[in-house]
N, CA and C atoms as a LAMMPS dump frame, in Angstrom:
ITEM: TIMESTEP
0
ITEM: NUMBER OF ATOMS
660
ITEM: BOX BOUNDS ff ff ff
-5.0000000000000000e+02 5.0000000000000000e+02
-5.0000000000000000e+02 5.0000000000000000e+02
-5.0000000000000000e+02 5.0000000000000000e+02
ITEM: ATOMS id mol type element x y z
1 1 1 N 0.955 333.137 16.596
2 1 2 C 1.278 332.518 15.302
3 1 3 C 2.548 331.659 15.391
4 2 1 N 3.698 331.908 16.095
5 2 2 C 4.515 332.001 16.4
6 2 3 C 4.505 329.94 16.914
7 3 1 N 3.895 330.728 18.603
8 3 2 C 3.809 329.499 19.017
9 3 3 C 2.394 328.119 18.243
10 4 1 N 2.348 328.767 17.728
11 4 2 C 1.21 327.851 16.741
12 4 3 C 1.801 326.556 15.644
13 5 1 N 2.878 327.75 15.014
14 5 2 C 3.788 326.859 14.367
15 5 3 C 4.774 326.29 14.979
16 6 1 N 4.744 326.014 16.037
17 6 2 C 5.958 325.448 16.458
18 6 3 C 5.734 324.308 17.354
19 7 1 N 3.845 324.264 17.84
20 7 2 C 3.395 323.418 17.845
21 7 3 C 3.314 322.319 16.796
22 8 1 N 2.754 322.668 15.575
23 8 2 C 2.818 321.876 14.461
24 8 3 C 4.288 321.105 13.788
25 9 1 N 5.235 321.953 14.489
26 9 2 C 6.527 321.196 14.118
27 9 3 C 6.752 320.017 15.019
28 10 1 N 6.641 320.749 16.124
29 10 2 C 6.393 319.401 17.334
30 10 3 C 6.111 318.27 17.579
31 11 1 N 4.435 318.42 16.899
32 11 2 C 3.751 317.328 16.974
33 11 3 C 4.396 316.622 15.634
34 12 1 N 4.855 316.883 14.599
35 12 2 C 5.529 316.641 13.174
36 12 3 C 6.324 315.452 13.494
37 13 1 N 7.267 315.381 14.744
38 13 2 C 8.243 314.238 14.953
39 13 3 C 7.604 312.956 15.788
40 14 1 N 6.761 313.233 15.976
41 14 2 C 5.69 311.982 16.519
42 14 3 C 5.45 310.964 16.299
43 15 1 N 4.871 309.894 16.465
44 15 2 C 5.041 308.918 15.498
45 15 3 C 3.53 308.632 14.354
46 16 1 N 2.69 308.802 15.144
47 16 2 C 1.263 309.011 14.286
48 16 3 C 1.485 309.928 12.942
49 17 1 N 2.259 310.752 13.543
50 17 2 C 2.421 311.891 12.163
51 17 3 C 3.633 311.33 10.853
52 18 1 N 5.002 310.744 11.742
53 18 2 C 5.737 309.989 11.016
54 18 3 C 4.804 308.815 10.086
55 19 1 N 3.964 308.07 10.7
56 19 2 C 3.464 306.875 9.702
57 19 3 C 2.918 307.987 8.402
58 20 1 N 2.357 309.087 8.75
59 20 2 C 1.273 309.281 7.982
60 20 3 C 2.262 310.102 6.687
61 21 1 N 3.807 310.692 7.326
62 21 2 C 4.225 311.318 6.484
63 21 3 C 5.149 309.881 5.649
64 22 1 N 5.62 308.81 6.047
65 22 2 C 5.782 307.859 5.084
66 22 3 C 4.771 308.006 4.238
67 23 1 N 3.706 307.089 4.605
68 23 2 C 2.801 307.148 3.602
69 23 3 C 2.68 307.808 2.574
70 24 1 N 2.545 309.299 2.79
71 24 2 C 2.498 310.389 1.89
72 24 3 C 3.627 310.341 0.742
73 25 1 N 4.984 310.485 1.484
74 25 2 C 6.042 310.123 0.38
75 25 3 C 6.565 308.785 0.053
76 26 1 N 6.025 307.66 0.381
77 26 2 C 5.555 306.527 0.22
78 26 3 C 5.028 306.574 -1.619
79 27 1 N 3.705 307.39 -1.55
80 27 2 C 3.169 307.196 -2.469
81 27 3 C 3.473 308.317 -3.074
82 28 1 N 3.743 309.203 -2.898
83 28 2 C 4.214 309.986 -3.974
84 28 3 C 5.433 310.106 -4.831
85 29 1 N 6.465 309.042 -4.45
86 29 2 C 7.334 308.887 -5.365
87 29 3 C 7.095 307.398 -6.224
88 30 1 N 6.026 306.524 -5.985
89 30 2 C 5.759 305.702 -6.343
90 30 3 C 4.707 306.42 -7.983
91 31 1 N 4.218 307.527 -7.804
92 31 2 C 3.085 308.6 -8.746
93 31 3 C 4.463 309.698 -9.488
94 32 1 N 5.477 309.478 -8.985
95 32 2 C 6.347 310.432 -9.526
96 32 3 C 7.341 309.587 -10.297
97 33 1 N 7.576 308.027 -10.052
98 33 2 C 7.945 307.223 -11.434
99 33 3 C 7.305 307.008 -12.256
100 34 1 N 6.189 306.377 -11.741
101 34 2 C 4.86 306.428 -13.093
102 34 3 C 4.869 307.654 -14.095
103 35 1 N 4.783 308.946 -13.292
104 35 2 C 4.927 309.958 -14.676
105 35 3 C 5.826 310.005 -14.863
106 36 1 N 7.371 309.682 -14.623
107 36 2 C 8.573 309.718 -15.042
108 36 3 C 8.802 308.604 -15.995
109 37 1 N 8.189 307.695 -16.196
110 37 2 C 7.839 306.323 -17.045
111 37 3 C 7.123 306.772 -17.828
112 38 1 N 5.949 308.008 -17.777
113 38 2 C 5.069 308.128 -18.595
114 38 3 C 5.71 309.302 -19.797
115 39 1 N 6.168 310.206 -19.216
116 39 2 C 7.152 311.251 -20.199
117 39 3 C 8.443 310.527 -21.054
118 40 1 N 8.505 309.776 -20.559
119 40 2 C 9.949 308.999 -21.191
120 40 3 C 9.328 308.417 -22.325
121 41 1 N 8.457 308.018 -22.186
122 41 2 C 7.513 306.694 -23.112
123 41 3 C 7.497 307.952 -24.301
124 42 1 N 6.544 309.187 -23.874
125 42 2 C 6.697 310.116 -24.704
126 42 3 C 7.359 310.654 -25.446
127 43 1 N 8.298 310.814 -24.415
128 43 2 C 10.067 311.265 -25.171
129 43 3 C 10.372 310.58 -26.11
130 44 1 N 10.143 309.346 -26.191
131 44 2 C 11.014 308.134 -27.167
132 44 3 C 10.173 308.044 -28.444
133 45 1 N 9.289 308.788 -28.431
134 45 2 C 8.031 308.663 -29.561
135 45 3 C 8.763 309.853 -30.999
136 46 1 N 9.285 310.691 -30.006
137 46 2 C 9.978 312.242 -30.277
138 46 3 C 11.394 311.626 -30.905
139 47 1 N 12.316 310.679 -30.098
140 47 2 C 13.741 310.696 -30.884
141 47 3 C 13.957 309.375 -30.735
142 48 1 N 14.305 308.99 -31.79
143 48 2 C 15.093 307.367 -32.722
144 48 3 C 16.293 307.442 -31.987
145 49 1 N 16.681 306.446 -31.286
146 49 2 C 18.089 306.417 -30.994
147 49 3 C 18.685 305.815 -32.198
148 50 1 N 18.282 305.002 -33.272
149 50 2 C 19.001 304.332 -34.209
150 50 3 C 19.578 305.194 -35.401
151 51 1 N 19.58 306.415 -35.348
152 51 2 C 19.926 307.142 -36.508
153 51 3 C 20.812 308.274 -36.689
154 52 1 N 21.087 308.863 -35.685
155 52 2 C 22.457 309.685 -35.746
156 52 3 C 22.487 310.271 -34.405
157 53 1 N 23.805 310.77 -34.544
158 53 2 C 24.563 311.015 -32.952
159 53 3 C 23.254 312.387 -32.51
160 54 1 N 22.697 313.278 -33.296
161 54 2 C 22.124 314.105 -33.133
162 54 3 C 20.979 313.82 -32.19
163 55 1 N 20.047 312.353 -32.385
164 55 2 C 18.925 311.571 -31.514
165 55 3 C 19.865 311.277 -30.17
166 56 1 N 21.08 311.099 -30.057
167 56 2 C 21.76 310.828 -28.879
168 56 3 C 21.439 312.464 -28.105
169 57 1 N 21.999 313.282 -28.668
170 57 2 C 22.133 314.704 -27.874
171 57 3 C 20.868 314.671 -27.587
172 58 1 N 19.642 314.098 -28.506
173 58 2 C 18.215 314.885 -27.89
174 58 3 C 17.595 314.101 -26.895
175 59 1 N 18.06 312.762 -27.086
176 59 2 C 17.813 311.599 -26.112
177 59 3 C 18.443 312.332 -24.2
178 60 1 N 19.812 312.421 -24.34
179 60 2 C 20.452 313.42 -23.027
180 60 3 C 19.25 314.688 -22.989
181 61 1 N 19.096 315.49 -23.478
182 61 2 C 18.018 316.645 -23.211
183 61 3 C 17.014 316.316 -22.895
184 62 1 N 15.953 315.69 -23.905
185 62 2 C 14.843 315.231 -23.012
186 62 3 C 15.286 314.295 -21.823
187 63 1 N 15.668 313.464 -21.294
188 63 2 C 15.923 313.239 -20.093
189 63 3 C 16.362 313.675 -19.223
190 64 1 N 17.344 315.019 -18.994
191 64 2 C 17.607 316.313 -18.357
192 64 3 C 15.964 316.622 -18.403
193 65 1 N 15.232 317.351 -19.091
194 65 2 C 14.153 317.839 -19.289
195 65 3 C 13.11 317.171 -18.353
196 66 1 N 13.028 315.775 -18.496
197 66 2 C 12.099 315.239 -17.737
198 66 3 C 12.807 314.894 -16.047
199 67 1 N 14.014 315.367 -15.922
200 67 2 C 14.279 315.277 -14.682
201 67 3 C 13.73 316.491 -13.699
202 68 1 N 14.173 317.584 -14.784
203 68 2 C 13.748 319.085 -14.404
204 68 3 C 12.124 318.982 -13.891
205 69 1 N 11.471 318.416 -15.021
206 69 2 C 10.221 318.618 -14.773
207 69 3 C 9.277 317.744 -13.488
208 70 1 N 10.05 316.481 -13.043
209 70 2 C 9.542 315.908 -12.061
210 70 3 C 9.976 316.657 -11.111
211 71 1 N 11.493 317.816 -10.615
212 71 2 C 11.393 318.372 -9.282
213 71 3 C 10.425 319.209 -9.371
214 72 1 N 9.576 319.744 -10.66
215 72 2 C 8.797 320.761 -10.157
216 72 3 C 7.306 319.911 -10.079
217 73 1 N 7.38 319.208 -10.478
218 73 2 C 6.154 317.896 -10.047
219 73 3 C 5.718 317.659 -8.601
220 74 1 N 6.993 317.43 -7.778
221 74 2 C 7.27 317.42 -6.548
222 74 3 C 5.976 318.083 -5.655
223 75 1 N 5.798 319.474 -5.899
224 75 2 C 4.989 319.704 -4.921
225 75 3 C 3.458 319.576 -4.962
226 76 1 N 3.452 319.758 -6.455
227 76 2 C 1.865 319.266 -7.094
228 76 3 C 1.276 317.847 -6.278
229 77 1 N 2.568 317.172 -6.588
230 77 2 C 2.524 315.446 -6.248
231 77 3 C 2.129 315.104 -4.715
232 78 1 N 2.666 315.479 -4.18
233 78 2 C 3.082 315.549 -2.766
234 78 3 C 1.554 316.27 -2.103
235 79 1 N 1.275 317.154 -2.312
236 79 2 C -0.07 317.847 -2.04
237 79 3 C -1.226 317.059 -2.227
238 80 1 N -1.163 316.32 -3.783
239 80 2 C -2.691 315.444 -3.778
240 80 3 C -2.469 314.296 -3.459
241 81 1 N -0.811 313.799 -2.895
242 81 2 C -1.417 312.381 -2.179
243 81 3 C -1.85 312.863 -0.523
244 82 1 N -1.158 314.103 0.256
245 82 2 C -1.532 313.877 1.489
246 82 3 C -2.729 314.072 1.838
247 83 1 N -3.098 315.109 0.617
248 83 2 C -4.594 315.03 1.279
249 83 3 C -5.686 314.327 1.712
250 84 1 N -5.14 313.319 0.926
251 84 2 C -5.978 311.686 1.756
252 84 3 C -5.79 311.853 2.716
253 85 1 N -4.348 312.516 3.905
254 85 2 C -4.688 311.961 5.213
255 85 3 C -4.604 313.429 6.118
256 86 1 N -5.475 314.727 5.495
257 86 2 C -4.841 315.232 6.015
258 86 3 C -6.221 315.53 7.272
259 87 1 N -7.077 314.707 7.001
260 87 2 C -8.533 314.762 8.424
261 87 3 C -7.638 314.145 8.965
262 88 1 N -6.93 312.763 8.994
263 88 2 C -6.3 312.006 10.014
264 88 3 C -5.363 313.22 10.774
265 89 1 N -4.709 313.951 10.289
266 89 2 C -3.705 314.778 10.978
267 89 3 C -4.526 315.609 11.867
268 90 1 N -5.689 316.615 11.185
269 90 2 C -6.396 316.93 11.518
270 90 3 C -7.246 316.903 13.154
271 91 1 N -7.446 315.51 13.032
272 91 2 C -8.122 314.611 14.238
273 91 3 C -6.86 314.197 15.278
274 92 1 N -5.619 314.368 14.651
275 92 2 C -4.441 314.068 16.073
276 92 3 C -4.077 314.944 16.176
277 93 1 N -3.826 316.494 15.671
278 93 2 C -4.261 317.465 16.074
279 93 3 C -5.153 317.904 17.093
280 94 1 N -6.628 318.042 16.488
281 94 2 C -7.864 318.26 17.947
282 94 3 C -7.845 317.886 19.091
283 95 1 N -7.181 315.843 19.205
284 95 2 C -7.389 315.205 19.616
285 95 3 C -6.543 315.484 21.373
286 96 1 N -5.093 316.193 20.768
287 96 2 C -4.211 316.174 21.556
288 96 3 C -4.279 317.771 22.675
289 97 1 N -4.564 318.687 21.6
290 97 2 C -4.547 319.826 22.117
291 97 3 C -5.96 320.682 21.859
292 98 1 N -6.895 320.235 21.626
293 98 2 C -8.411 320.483 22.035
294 98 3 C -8.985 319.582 22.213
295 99 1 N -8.818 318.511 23.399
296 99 2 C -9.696 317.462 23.49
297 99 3 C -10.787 317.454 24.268
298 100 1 N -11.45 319.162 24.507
299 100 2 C -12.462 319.527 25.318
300 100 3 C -13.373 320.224 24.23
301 101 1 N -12.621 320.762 23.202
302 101 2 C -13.554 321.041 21.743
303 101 3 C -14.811 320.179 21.074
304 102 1 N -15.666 320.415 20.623
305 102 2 C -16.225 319.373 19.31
306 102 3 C -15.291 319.516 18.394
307 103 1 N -15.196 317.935 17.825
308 103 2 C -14.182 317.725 17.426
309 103 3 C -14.938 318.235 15.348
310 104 1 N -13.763 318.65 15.01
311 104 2 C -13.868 318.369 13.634
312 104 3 C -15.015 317.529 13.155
313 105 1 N -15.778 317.555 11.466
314 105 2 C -15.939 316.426 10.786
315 105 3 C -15.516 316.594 9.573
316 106 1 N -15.267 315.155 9.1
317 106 2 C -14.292 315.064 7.959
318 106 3 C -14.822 315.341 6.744
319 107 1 N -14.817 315.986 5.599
320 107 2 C -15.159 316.379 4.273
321 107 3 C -15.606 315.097 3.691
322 108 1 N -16.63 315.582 2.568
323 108 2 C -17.081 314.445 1.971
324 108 3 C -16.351 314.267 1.342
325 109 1 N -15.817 312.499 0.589
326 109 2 C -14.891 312.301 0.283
327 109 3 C -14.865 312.633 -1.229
328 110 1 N -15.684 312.852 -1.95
329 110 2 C -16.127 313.423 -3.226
330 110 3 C -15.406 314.716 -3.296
331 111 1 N -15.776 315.316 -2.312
332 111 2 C -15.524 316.805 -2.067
333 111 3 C -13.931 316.977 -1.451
334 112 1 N -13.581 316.033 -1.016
335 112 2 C -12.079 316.412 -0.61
336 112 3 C -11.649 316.071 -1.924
337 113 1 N -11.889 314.691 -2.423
338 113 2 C -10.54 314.302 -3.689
339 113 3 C -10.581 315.736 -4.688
340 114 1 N -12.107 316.139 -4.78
341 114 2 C -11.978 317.743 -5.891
342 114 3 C -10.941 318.345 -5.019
343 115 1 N -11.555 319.318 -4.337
344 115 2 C -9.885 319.847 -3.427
345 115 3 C -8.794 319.824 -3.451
346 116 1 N -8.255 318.385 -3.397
347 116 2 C -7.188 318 -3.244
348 116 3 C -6.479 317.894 -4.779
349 117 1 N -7.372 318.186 -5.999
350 117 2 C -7.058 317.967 -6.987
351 117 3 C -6.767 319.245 -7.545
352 118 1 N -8.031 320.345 -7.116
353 118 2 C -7.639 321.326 -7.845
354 118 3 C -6.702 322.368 -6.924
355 119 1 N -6.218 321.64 -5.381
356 119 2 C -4.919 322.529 -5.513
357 119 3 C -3.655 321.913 -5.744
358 120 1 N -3.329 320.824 -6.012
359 120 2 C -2.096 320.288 -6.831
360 120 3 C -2.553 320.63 -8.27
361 121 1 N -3.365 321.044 -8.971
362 121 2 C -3.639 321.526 -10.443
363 121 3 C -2.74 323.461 -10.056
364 122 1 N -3.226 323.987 -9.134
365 122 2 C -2.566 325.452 -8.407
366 122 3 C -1.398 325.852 -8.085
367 123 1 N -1.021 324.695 -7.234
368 123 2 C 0.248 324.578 -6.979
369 123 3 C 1.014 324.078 -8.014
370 124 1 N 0.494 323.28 -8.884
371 124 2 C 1.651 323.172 -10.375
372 124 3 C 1.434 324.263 -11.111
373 125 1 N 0.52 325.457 -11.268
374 125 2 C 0.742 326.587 -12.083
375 125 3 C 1.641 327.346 -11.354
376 126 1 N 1.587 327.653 -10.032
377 126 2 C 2.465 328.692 -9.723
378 126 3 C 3.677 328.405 -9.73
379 127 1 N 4.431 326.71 -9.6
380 127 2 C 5.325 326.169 -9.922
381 127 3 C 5.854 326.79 -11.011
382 128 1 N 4.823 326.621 -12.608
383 128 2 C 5.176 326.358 -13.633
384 128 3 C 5.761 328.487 -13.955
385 129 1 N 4.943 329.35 -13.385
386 129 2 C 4.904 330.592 -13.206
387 129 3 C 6.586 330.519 -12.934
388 130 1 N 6.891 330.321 -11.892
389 130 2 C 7.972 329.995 -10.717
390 130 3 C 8.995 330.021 -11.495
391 131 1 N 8.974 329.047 -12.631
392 131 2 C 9.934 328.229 -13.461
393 131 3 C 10.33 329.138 -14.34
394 132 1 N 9.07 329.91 -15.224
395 132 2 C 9.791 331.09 -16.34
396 132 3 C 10.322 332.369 -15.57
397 133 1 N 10.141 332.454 -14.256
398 133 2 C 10.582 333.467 -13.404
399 133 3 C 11.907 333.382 -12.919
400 134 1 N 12.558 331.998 -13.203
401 134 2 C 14.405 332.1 -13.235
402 134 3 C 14.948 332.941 -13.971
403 135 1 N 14.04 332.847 -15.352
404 135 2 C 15.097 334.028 -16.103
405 135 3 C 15.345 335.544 -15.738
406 136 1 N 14.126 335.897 -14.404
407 136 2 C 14.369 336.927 -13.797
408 136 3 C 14.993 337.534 -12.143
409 137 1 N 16.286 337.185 -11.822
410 137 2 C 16.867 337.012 -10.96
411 137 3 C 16.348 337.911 -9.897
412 138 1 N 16.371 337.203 -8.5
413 138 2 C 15.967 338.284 -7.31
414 138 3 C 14.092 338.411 -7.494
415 139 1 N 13.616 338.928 -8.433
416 139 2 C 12.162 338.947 -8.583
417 139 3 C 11.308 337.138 -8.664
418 140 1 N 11.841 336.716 -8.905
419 140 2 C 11.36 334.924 -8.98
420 140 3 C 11.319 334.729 -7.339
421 141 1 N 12.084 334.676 -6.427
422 141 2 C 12.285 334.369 -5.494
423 141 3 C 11.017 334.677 -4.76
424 142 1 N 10.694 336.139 -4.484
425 142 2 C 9.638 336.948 -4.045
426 142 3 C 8.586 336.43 -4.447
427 143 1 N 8.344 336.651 -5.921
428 143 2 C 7.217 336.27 -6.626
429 143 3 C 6.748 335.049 -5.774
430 144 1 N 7.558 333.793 -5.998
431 144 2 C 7.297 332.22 -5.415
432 144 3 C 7.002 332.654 -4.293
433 145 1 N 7.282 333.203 -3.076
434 145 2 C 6.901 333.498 -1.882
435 145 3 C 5.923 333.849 -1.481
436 146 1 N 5.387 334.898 -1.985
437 146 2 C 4.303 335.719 -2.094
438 146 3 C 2.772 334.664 -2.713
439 147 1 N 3.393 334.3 -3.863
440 147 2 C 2.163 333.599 -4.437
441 147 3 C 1.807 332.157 -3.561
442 148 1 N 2.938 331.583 -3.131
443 148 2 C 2.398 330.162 -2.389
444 148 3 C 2.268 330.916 -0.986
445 149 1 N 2.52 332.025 -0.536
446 149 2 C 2.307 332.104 0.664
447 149 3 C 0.776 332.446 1.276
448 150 1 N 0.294 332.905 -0.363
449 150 2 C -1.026 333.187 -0.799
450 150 3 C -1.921 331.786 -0.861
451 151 1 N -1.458 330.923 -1.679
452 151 2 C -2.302 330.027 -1.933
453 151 3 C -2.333 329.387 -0.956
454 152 1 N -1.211 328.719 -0.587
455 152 2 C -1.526 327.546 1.298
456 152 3 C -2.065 328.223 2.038
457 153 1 N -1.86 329.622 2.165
458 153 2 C -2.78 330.064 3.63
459 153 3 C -3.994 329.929 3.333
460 154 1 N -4.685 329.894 1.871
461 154 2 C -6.42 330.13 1.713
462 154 3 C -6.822 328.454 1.965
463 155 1 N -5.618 327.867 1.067
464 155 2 C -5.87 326.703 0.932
465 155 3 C -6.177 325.625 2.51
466 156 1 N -4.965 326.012 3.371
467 156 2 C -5.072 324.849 3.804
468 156 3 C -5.817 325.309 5.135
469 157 1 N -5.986 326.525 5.184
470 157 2 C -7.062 327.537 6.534
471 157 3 C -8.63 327.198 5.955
472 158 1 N -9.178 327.12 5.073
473 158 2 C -9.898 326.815 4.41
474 158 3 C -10.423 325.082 4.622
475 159 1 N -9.211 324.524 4.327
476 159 2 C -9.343 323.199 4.986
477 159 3 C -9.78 322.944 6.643
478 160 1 N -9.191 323.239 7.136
479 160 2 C -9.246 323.13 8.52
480 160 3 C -10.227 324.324 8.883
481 161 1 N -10.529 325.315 8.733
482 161 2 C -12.204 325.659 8.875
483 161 3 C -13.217 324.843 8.616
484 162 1 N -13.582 324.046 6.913
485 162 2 C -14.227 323.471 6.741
486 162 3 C -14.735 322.615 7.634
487 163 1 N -14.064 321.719 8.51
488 163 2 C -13.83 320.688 9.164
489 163 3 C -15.139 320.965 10.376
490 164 1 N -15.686 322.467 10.343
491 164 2 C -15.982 323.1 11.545
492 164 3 C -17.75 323.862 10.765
493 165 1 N -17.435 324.56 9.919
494 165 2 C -18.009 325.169 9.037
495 165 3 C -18.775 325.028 7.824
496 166 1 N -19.64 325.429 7.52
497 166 2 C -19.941 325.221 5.718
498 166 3 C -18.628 325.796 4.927
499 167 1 N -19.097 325.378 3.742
500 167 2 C -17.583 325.893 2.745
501 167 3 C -17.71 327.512 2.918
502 168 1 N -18.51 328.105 2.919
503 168 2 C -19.25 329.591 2.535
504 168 3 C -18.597 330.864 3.663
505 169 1 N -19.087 329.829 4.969
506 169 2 C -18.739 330.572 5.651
507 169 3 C -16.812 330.188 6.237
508 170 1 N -16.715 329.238 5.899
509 170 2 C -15.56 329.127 5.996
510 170 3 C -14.138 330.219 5.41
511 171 1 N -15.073 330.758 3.757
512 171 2 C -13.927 330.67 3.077
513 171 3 C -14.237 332.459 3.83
514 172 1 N -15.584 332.921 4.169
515 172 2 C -15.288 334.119 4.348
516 172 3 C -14.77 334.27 5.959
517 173 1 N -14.836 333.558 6.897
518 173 2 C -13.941 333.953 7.57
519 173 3 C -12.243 333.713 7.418
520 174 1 N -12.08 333.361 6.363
521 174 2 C -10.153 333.658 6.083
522 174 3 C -10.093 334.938 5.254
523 175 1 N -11.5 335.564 4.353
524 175 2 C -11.475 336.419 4.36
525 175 3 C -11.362 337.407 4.993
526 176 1 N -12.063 337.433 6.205
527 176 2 C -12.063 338.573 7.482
528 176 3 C -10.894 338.441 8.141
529 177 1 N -10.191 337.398 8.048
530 177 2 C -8.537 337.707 8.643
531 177 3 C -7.678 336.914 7.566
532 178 1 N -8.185 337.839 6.338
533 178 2 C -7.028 337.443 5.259
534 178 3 C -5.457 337.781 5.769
535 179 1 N -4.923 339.025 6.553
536 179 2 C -3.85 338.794 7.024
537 179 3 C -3.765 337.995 7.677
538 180 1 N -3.661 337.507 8.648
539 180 2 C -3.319 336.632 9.595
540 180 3 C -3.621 335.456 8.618
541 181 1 N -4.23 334.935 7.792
542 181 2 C -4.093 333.693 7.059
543 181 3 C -3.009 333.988 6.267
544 182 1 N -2.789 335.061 5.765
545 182 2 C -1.844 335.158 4.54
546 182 3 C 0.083 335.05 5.348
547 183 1 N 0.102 335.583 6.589
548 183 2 C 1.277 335.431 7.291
549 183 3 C 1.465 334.028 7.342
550 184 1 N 0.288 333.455 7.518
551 184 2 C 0.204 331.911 8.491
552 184 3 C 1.159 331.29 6.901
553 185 1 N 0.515 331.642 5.509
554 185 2 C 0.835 330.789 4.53
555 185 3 C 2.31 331.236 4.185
556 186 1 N 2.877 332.436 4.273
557 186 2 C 4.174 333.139 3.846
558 186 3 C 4.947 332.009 5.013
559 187 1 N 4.67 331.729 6.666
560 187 2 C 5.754 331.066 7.214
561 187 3 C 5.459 329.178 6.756
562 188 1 N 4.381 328.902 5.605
563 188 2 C 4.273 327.765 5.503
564 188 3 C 5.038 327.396 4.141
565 189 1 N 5.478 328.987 3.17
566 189 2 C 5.653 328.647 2.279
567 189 3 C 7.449 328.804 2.507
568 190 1 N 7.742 329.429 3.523
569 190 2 C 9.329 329.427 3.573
570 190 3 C 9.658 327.725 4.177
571 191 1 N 8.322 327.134 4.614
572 191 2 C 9.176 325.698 5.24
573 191 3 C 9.27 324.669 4.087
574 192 1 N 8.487 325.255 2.946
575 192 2 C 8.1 324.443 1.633
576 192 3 C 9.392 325.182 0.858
577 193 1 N 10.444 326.103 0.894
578 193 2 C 11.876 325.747 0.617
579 193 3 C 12.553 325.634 0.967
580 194 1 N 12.592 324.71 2.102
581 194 2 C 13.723 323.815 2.851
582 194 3 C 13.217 322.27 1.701
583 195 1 N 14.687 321.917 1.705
584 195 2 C 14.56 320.504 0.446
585 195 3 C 14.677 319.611 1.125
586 196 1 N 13.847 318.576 0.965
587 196 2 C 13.381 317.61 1.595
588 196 3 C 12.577 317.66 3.201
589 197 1 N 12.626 318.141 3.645
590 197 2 C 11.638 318.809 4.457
591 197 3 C 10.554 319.082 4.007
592 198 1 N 10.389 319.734 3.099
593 198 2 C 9.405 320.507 2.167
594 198 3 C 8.714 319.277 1.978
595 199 1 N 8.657 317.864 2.021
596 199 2 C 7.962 316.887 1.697
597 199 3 C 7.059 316.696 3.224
598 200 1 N 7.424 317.15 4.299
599 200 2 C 5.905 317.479 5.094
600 200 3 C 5.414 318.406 5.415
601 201 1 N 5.491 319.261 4.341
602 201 2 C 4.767 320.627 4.382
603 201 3 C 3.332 320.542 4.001
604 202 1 N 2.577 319.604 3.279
605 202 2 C 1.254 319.61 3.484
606 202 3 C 0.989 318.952 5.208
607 203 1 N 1.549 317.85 5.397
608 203 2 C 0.851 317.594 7.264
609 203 3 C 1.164 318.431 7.963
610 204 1 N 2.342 318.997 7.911
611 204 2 C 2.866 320.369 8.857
612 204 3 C 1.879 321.745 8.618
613 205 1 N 1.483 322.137 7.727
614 205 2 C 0.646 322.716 7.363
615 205 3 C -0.813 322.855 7.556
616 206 1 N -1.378 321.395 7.532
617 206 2 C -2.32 321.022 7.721
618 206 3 C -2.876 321.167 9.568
619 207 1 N -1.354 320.729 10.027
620 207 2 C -1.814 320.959 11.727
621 207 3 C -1.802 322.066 12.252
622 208 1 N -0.835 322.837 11.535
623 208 2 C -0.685 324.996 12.029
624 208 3 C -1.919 324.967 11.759
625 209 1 N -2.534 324.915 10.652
626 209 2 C -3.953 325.436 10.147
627 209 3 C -4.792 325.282 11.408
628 210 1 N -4.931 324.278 12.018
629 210 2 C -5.527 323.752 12.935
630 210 3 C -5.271 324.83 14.215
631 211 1 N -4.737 325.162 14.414
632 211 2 C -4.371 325.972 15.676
633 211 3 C -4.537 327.478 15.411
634 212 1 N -4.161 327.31 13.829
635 212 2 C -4.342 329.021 13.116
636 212 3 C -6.069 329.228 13.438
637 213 1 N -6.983 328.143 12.842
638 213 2 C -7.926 328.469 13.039
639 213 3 C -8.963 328.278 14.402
640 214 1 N -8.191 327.435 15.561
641 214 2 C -8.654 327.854 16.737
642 214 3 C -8.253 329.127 17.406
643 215 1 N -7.386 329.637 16.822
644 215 2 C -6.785 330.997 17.708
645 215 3 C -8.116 332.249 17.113
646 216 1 N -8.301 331.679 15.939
647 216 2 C -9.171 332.854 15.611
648 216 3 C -10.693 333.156 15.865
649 217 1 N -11.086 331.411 15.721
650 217 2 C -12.534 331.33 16.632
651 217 3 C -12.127 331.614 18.162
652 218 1 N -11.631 331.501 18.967
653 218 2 C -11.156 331.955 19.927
654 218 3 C -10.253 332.354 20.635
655 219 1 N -9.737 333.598 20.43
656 219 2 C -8.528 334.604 20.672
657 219 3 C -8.049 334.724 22.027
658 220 1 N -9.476 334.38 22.989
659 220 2 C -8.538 334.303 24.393
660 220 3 C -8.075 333.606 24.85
């Protein structure tokens, strides 16, 4: 597991992987002004600046407010743009360190954009979970750990099975080594709180998966 991830960090500073992680945060802060343009628009619907100092204080809050709410945007955001490229990672993955394998095939693209949608819809609940869990010190921390360490391991082992598998049997073999997927996601979800880093934790993720799930189709 160990050396699995540390492959995936590896290959991370590369340059194939660099274009692909521009890209990714390329476009995801380009989707993270737009809704930051789009809440504001909102906001201003909510308070008159022309009428007393009181629309000033609420004018400062909601914009605190909508600052708050785009860092927790962040990972939602970040998740459904890479998944556009995360067969490309995928395939320089196989390519490099199973290039005696059949290689992967890539999801239908119908079927990835769902995916890719309903786990940035996942990853913004447990966010949003995450968020009322400040008011409970020491237990928030865990909680966040536990739950994304849960969701990326199904999620992105799941992915990178698929690639190999029907969905069916895919999802039940992460069942049959739900531990070992669930470790794989706990060390994917401690690299997803390192800040700014955490912005290639879907490709970094995406390539462990890759190795997570050759170790398990074949252990020797």
């Amino acid at each position: 597991m160990i050396a699995a991830a540390l492959l995936a960090l590896r290959q991370a500073f590369s340059p194939p992987f660099r274009a692909a992680l521009f890209k990714t945060v390329g476009l995801a802060v380009v989707f993270l002004i737009l809704l930051g343009v789009l809440l504001q628009t909102v906001a201003e619907k909510w308070v008159d600046l022309s009428n007393s100092t009181y629309d000033y204080a609420a004018a400062i809050l909601s914009g605190f407010g909508i600052f708050i709410a785009l860092i927790f945007l962040i990972p939602p955001v970040v998740s459904l743009v890479a998944g556009f490229f995360q067969d490309q990672i995928a395939d320089l993955v196989e390519t490099q360190h199973y290039p005696n394998d059949v290689p992967g095939k890539e999801l239908p693209a119908l079927r990835s954009i769902f995916l890719a949608l309903r786990f940035a819809v996942l990853v913004l609940g447990v966010n949003i979970v995450a968020l009322f869990l400040l008011l409970v010190p020491g237990v928030n921390i865990i909680v966040w750990w536990l739950a994304n360490g849960y969701l990326l391991g199904r999620e992105y082992f799941e992915f990178a099975a698929m690639r190999f598998l029907p969905e069916e049997e895919a999802r039940n073999l992460r069942r049959a080594h739900r531990g070992r997927v669930f470790t794989a996601g706990l060390m994917v979800a401690a690299f997803m709180a390192v800040p700014i880093l955490n912005l290639a934790t879907p490709l970094v993720a995406s390539a462990f998966m890759i190795h997570v799930f050759k170790g398990i189709r074949r252990p020797a």
